[in-house]
BAFI-596300 format. One record per residue (C-alpha): residue number from 1; residue in three letters; x, y negated, z negated. Coordinates in steps of 0.05 Angstrom, whole numbers. Layout:
% BAFI-596300
+-----+--------+--------+--------+--------+
! num ! residu !     c1 !     c2 !     c3 !
+-----+--------+--------+--------+--------+
! NUM !    ALA !      X !      Y !      Z !
...
+-----+--------+--------+--------+--------+
END
This chain:
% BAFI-596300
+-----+--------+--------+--------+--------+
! num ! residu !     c1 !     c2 !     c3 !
+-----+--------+--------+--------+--------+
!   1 !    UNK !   2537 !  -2010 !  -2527 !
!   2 !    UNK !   2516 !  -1978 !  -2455 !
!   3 !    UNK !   2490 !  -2037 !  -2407 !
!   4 !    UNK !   2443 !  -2014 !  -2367 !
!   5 !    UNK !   2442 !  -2048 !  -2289 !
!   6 !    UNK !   2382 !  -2061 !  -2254 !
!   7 !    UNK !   2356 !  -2024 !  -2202 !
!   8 !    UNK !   2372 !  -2048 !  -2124 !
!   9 !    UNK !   2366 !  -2038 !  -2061 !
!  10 !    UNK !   2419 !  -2040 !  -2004 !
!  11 !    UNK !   2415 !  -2011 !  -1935 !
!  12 !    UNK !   2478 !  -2009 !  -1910 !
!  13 !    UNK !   2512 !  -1975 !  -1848 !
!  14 !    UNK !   2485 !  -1982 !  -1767 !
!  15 !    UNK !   2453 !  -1945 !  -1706 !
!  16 !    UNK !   2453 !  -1866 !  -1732 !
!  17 !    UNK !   2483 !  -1879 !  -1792 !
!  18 !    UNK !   2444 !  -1929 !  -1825 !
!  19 !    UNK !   2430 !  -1907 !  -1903 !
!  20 !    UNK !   2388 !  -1935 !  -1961 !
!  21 !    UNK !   2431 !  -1941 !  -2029 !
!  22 !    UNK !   2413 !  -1945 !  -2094 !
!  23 !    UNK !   2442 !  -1983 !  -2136 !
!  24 !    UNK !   2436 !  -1994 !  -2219 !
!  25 !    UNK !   2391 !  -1947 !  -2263 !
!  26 !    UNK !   2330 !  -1929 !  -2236 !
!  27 !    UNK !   2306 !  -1882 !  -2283 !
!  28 !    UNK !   2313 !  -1925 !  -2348 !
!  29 !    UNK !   2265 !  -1977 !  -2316 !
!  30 !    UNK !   2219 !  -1942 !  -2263 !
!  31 !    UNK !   2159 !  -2000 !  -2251 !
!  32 !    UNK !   2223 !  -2043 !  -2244 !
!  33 !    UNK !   2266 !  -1992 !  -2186 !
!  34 !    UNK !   2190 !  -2000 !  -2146 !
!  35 !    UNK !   2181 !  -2071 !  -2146 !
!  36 !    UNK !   2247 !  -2071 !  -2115 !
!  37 !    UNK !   2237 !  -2023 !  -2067 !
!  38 !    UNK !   2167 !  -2067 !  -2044 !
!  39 !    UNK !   2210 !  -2127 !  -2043 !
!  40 !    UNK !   2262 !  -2080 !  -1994 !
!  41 !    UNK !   2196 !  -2052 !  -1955 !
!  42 !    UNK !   2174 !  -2121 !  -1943 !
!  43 !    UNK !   2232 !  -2149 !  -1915 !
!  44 !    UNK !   2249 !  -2087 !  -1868 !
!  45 !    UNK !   2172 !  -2093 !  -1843 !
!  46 !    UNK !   2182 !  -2176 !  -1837 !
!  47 !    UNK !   2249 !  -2151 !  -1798 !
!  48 !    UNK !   2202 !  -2112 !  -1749 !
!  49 !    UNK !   2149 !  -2162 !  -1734 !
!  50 !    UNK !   2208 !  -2209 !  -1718 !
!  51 !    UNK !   2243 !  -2172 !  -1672 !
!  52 !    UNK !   2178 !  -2140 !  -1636 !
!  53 !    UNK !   2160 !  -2214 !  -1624 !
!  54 !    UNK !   2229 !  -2231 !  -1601 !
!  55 !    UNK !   2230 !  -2182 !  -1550 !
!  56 !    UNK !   2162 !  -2197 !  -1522 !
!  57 !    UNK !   2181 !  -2267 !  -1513 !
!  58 !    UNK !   2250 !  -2239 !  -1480 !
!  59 !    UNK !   2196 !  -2199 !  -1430 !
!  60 !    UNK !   2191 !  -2130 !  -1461 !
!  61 !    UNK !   2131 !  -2087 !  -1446 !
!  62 !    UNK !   2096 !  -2052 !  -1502 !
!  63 !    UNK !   2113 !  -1986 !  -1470 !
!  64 !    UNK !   2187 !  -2005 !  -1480 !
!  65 !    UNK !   2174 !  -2041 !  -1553 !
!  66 !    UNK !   2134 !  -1959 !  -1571 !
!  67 !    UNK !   2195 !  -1923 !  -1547 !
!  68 !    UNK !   2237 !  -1967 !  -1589 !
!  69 !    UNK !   2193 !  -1952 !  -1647 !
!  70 !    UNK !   2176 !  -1882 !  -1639 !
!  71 !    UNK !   2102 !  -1893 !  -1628 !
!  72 !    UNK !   2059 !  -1904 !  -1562 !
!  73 !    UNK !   2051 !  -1975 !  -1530 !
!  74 !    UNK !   1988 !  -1976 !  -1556 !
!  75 !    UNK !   2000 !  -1961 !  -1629 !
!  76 !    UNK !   2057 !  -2019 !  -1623 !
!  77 !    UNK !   2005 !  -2062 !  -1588 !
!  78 !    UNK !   1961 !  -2050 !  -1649 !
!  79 !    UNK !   2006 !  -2058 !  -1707 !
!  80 !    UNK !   2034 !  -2119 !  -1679 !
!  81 !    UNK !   1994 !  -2157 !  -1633 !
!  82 !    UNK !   1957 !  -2188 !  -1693 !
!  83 !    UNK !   1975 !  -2214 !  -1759 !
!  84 !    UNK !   2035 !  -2199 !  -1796 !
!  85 !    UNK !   2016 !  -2153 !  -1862 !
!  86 !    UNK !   2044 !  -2129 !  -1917 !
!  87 !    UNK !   2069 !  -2055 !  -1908 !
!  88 !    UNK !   2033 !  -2035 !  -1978 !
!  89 !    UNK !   1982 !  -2078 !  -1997 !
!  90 !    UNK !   1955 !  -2098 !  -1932 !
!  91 !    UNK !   1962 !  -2174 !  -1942 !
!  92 !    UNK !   1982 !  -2225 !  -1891 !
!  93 !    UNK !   2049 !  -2247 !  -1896 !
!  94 !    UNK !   2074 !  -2309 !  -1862 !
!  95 !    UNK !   2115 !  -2306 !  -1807 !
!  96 !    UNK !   2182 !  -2353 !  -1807 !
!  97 !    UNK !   2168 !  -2384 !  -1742 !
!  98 !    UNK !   2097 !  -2397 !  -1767 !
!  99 !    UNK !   2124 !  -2442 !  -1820 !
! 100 !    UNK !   2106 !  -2512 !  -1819 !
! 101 !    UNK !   2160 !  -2548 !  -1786 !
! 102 !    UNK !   2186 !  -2499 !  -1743 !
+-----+--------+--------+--------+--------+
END
């Protein structure tokens, strides 16, 4: 009997050399190997709007914050002066310093 293991995500690596792995069988369960890679999308994109707001509170212009990104200051100003949303769907996700108690 083959066991099959289920499709995951790792991203592994730093600066230049920073790689997405897969891990598991992605072919045998397809619907499966993309909720996972939403679930990786979403936290990468939650990563983002973290550290964009950490370094405008530490005093970074959105000039700096675009070249970080690869985009102009005002395509950063856009995609993340606002709410935080999901990099598929579109829906708001909550930020963790927007939780209650925090």
């Amino acid at each position: 009997m083959v066991v099959k293991r289920t499709p995951r995500v790792r991203i592994v690596g730093q600066g230049d050399r920073l790689r997405l792995r897969t891990l598991g069988d992605w072919e045998a369960d397809p619907i499966h190997a993309l909720r996972e890679c939403r679930r990786a999308a979403t936290a990468v994109q939650k990563a983002i709007w973290q550290t964009v707001a950490g370094a405008r509170e530490a005093g970074h212009s959105w000039t700096e914050i675009g070249d970080s990104l690869g985009v102009t200051k005002q395509t950063a100003w856009q995609r993340f002066s606002g709410e935080m949303r999901h990099p598929i769907t579109g829906e708001e996700i909550q930020r963790e310093t927007d939780a209650p108690g925090n």
